[in-house]
Each structure stands twice: as C-alpha cells, then as structure tokens.
N, C-alpha and C positions, 0 to 999 in steps of 0.2 A: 504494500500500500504506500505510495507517495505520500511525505511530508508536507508535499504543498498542495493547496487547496486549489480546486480550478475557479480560475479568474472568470468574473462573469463579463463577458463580450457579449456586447448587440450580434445579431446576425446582421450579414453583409444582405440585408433584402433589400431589392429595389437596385436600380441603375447606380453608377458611380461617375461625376462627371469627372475629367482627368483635365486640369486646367494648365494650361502652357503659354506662362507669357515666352514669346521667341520660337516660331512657326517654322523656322529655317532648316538644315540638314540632321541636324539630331531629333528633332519632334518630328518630324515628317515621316523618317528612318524608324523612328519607336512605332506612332499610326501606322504604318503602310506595314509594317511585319508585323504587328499585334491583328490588324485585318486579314492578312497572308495566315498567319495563324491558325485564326479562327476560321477558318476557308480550307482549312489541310494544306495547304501552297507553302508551306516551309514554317523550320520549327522553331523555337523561342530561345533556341543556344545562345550561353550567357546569364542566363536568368535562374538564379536560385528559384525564385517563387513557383516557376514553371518543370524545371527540370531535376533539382537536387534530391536526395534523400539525406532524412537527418535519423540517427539513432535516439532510442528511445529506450530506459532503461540500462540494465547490467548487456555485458557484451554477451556472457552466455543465456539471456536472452532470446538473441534473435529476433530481436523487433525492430523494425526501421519503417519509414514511409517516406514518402515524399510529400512536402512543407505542405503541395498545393493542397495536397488529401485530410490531413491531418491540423492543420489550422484553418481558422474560417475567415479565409479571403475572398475577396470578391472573384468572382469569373471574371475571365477572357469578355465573355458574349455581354456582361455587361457592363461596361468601360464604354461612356461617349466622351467624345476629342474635341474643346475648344482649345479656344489661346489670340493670341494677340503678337501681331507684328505691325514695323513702320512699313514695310513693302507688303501689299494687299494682294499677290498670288495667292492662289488656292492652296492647298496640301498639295496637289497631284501638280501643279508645275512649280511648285519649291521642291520639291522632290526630284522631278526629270531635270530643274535646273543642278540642283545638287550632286547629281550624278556619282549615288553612292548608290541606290540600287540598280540594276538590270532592266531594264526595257521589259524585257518578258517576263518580271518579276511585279512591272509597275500599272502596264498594261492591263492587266484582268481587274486590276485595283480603281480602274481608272473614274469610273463613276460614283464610285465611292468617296473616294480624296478628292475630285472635284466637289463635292459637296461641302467640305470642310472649308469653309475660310475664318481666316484671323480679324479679329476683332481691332475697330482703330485701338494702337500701342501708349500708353505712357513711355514718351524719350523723349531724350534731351539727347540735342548731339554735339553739346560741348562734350558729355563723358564715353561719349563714344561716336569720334567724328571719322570715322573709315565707314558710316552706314549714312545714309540720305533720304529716307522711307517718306513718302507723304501720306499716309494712312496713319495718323497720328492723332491723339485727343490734345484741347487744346484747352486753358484755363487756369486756376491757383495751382497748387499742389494740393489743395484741401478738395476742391471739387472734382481732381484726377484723381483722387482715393472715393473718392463719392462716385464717381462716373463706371469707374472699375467694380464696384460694390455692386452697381445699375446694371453692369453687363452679367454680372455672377448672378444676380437673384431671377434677370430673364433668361440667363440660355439654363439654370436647374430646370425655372417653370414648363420653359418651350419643350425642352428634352425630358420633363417628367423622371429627373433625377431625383434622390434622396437622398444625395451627401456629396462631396467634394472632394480634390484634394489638388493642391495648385505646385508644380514642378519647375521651375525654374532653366527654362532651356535656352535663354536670349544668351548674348554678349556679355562679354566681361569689360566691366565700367574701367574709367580712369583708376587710380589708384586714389582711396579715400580711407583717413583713420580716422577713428570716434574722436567726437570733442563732444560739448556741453550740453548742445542740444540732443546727444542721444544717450543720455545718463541716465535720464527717468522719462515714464511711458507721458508727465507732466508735461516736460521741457521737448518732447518730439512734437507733442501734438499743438503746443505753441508756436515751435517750427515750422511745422505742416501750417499754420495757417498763416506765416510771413513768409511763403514759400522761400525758406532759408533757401542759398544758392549748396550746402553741405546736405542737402534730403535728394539721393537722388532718385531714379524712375524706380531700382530693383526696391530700395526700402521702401516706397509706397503699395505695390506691388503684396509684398510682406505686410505692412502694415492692412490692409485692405481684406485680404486672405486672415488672417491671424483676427483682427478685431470681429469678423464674420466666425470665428471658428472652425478654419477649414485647412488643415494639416497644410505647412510650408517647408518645399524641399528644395534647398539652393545648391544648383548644380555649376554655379560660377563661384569665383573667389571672390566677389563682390563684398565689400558691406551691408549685407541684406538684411539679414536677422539675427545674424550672431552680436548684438551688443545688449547693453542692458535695458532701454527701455522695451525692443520688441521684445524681449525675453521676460520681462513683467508682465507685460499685453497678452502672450502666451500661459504666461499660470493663470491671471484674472480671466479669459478666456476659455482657461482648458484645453487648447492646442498642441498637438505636437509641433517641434519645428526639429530642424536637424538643418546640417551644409557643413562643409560646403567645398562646393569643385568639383566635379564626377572623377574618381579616379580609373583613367583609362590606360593611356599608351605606358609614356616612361616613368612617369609615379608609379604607376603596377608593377615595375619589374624593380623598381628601386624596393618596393612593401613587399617584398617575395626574395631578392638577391641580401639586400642587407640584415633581413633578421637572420640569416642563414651564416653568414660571415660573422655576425656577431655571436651566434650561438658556439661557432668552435672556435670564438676569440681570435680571429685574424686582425689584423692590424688595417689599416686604408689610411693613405698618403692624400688620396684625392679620388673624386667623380667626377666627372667631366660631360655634359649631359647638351646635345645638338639637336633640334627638331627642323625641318623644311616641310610645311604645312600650306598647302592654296587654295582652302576653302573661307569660308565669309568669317570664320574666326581666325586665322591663321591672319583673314586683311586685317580684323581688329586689331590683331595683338601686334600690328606692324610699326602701331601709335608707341611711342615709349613710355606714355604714361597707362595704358593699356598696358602693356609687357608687363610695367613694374606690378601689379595688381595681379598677375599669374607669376610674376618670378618670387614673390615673396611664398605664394600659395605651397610653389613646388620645394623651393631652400627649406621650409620648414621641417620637413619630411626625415631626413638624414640626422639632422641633429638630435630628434627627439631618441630614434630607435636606438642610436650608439651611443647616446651620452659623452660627451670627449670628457669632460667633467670628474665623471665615475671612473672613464678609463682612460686615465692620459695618455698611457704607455701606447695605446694602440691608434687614438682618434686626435690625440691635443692638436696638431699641426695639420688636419682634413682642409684640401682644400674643396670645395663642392660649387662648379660654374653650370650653369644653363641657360642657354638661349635658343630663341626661336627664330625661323626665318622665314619669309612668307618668299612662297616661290611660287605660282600661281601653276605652273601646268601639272602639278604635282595632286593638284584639289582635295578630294576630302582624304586620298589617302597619304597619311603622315610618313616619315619615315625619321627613325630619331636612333641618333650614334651612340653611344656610351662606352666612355673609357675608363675603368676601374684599376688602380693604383693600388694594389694589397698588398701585404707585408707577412711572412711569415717567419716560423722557428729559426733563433738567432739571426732578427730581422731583416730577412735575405727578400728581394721584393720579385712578386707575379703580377701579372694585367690578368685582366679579363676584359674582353673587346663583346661589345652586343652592339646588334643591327637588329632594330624591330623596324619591319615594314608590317605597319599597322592599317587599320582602317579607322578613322576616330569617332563616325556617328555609330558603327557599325557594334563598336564595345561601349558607346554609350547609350543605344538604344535599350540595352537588358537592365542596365542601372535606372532609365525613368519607371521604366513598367516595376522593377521591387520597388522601390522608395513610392510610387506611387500606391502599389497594394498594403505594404509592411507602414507605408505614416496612412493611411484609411484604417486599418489593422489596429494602430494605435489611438487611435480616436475613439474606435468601439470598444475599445481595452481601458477607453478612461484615464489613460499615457497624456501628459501635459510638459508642455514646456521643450528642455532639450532630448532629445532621443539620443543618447550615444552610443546606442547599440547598434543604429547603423551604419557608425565609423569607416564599416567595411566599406562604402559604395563611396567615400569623401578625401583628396588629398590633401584638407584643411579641415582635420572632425572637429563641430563642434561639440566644446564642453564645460563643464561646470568649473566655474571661477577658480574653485579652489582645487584644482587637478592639471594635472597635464595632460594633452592628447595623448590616445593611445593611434598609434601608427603601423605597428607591425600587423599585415594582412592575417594572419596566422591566430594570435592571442583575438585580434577583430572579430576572425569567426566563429571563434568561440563563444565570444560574449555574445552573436548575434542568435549562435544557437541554442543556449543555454537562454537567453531571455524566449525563445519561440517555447523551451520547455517549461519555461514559468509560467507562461500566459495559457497553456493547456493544463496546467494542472502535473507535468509531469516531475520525475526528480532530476536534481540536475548533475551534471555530468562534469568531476571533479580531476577523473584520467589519473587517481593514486592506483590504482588497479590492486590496493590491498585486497579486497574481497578475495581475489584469485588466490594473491601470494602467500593468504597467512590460513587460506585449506588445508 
C-alpha cells in the first residue's frame, strides 16, 4: 500500500485551448504534427506525454505504463490551437514558409492549418527589431492586457473550451533585468498602466494568462514571469507558471555530456559552443541585444552543474564561449560545433569534438505539446505558482528564490517522475535499491 494518498485532480473533461503567443516555425511545427498525429500520418517522437513509460513501484514489481495511460491528461483529439502573431499568415503558410516540415507531410494538413490564424500580437519592435509584422494591437499596455484577456474569453467561448493553457512560442526580446517596477504584483500593475517603456509584450502576455488563471509556459529566455511580482499574481491566482527557454539543440547535449564528466570527476579547461541558424529566430538573435538575452540563458547552464566553487581543482579556470550566427540558407535546421577541453588523471588533457546537425522547431515541437499537457495537469492538481518539476523541458529553470536551479537532465527527470508518482497516488522512487540488497 502506498504512503501517499492520491491527489485529487479535476478530470481533463471538455476541450483544452493550447494558446501560443508567436505563430511562426515552432507553433506551426507542434499544430501540424499534433494534427498528423491524431490522423495516424506520423508519430509524437520526443514527447514524454505521448511516448515514455514511467515505472511504478518496486522493480520486482513489474509495473510500468506509459505517463499518457496512467495520469489524467488531456487527449490528443482534444487540444484547439490559437495564438497570436505580428505577420497575419495562416498556420498552413507559416508552416510551408518555414520549411521545417515536408510538403507531403503539410499537404493533407492543409485545410486544417488554413483554418488556424493568429490573432493581432502585442509587440513592440524596439525589443525585437529583426521582425516588422502589421497584424499588431495597438493602445496603453493596460488595455493590450485587456484586449488579450478579450481574445482568451472569445476564442474558449467560440471553440467551447473548458480551460486553457498559454505556451510561449514568439521571439526572444532584447535583453531586460528586473528593476522596481517588477518587485511587487502593486508596482507592475502601476507600471502597466504608465505603460513603463521596462513592461515588455512577453510580460503582458504573462500577466494577462496568469491574472485569468490559465497555466504560463515561457519557452524564451525572456523576462516573462520569472520575477516577483508575476510570481505573486500566480499564488493569488493559483496558476502554475514555469520557463524558461525550451531546451533543445546544444543546451541538450551540454545537460547530458557535462553531468557525465562531472560524475567520474574529469577536469574541463573550456566549452567552446558555435551555432549557424537561418530561420526567423536565428534573424532575431542576429540583434546583439537579442543575443545577449539567449547568451546569458545558455552560460548559465555549465556553471551550475560543475560548480568551479566546490571543485577548483577541476572547473576554477573553465572557460565557456557561445555564439550564434544567423546564416540564412541554413533555415530552420541548426547546426552547432562544440569543442570540449577535458582534463584527466595527472592532468594530462583530451577534447571531445560534437557536430549536432539538428533540427530546432523539430525538438521543440515535443517540448510545447508536454508543458502544454503536464502545466493543464497542474492546474487540475491544484499546483500554483513555480513548477520546477518541469526543469527538464527549460535551459533557464525557473525556481524558488531560495534554491539554485537544478540543471543536470538526469536528477530533472527524476524529479519530473517522481512528482507524476505523487500526483497519482503512487510511492516514490528513491533508487537505494536496499529492499533487494538487505534479502
């Protein structure tokens, strides 16, 4: 018998709207293979919620399911697709312009994803001037959190949804740190309404979603909700929120290669980390003050998992460089160098060379669809505020003040599994494997 009581969860009845401010090649890429999906036309690889199995219980046991079976998430079939962009194409020619899926992939879809259009955007393109969209709301910053509230309560009605949950797929803003105004949920909403030139589009966005109560997933490195006053507006609301950054290309292989080096104590001199990206982020980040707003995102990452601090001997002197290069015939698929500098027994030094030729909406589409199910999941679970259990899907997790991010992909999916077996009721799963040993 399990020590822990099963959590009581709403059922997932009724539709679920999936809200996407940023219509462009990752939201398109998530709709057009979540429709592909549900059609049998290809299948949701990438996607915990769809494909993993999690154990349950002792190993001698024998009990496992998969997440979709065994916790109560929304379906596939009912997932409807808004969102909001400055460029007013459909899904179905943000898509073909995208040119991340296949023709003969996009094709059967095509009725479908024409149907879908993006709603006029809150932006400003001072924080992000590589984009020029004229399908844009216009007015304070207090009446474009009004006007975005206006579009959330018509398209639930229209679409006869029963709950929300809004995913963050636009652009990464300039680089912006917290000041005064985002200290308390008082001094934002005084902000919002002297439309401070420091509130930009994603924290209205946040703001708007979170005061509505309707889970917020920031999949940019933006200032979006990770500060203190959204994070109060989230308890007094009851919201989950979670971000931020989707971690896809070379964050992935840095939360996979460096917990593994640090586990049998190797030493590292340096990372050296190179992207050439030609899709509509890759133009964003081509702004420098754009870059700075994803270079910070990605540096964070290394520091935390190795600690130089804890381990002099191995990390004190790490150097860690990355940049981006926007090379436009390259388009959505990335290609990113990595040079590792390690150190071994009587500090004699090895490389390791990686070439990921990746695809970037293609590893970002599996990450909208879980944060989209797993922050709904937490809503009916009665989960508020920061979610750090979904660390795994973020190369900047947010978390609670008094903690440091957890980083390592590894420990991430533990906690992500182990909280799935809290919220059913089941026991959780601690890996001392005494029971065995001490038979």
């Amino acid at each position: 018998m399990s020590e822990f009581k099963q959590t009581r969860i709403a059922p997932a009845d009724g539709k679920l709207a999936v809200l996407l401010p940023g219509m462009g090649a990752v939201a398109t890429t998530f709709i057009a293979g979540v429709e592909a999906a549900r059609r049998g036309l290809g299948k949701p690889i990438g996607s915990l919620t769809q494909m993993a199995h999690i154990r349950l219980g002792k190993r001698s046991e024998k009990r496992w399911g998969m997440i979709k079976d065994i916790v109560p998430l929304a379906k596939l079939d009912d997932l409807v697709f808004g969102g909001w962009d400055p460029i007013p194409d459909d899904a179905y020619t943000a898509a073909a312009k995208a040119k991340v899926l296949a023709p003969e992939l996009l094709t059967p879809l095509s009725q479908y994803l024409s149907s879908i259009r993006p709603m006029p955007a809150v932006f400003d393109h001072e924080v992000v001037k590589r984009i020029d969209g004229k399908n844009v709301k216009r007015g304070t910053k207090r009446q474009l959190a009004d006007q975005l509230e206006q579009d959330i309560r018509a398209f639930l009605d229209k679409n006869q949804c029963s709950r929300a949950v809004m995913v963050w797929c636009a652009s990464t803003e300039a680089y912006c740190e917290p000041g005064p105004q985002h200290q308390s949920l008082e001094a934002f909403e005084k902000a919002l309404d002297k439309s401070d030139p420091c509130i930009c589009p994603s924290q209205i966005y946040a703001y708007a979603a979170i005061r509505m109560g309707i889970p917020y997933l920031n999949g940019a490195p933006n200032l979006s909700a990770d500060f203190p006053a959204m994070i109060e507006l989230a308890e007094k609301t009851g919201t989950p929120i979670g971000g931020k950054d989707f971690k896809t290309g070379q964050t992935l292989m840095k939360t996979i290669i460096a917990p593994g080096l640090k586990a049998r104590m190797l030493g590292m001199e340096g990372w050296f980390s190179t992207n050439i990206l030609g899709n509509r982020d890759g133009e964003v980040l081509d702004d420098p003050a754009n870059f700075k707003t994803k270079e910070v995102s990605k540096l964070s990452v290394l520091e935390q998992i190795l600690e130089p601090s804890r381990y002099p001997d191995l990390y004190r002197d790490l150097q860690h460089k990355v940049s981006i290069h926007y090379y436009k015939p390259r388009g959505d698929n990335k290609e990113g160098w990595d040079n590792i500098d390690i150190v071994g027994w009587m500090g004699y030094p090895m490389q390791i060379k990686v070439n990921f030729l990746c695809r970037d909406s293609i590893l970002a589409a599996p990450i909208v669809l879980d944060l989209a199910l797993f922050g709904d999941l937490a809503k009916r679970a009665g989960m508020k505020g920061i979610q750090e259990w979904l660390s795994f899907y973020f190369k900047s997790p947010q978390h609670a003040a008094s903690v440091y991010p957890e980083h390592d992909l590894f420990a991430q999916k533990v906690r992500l599994e182990n909280n799935l077996r809290y919220l059913i009721g089941e026991e959780l799963i601690n890996y001392l494997g005494s029971d065995y040993t001490n038979e």
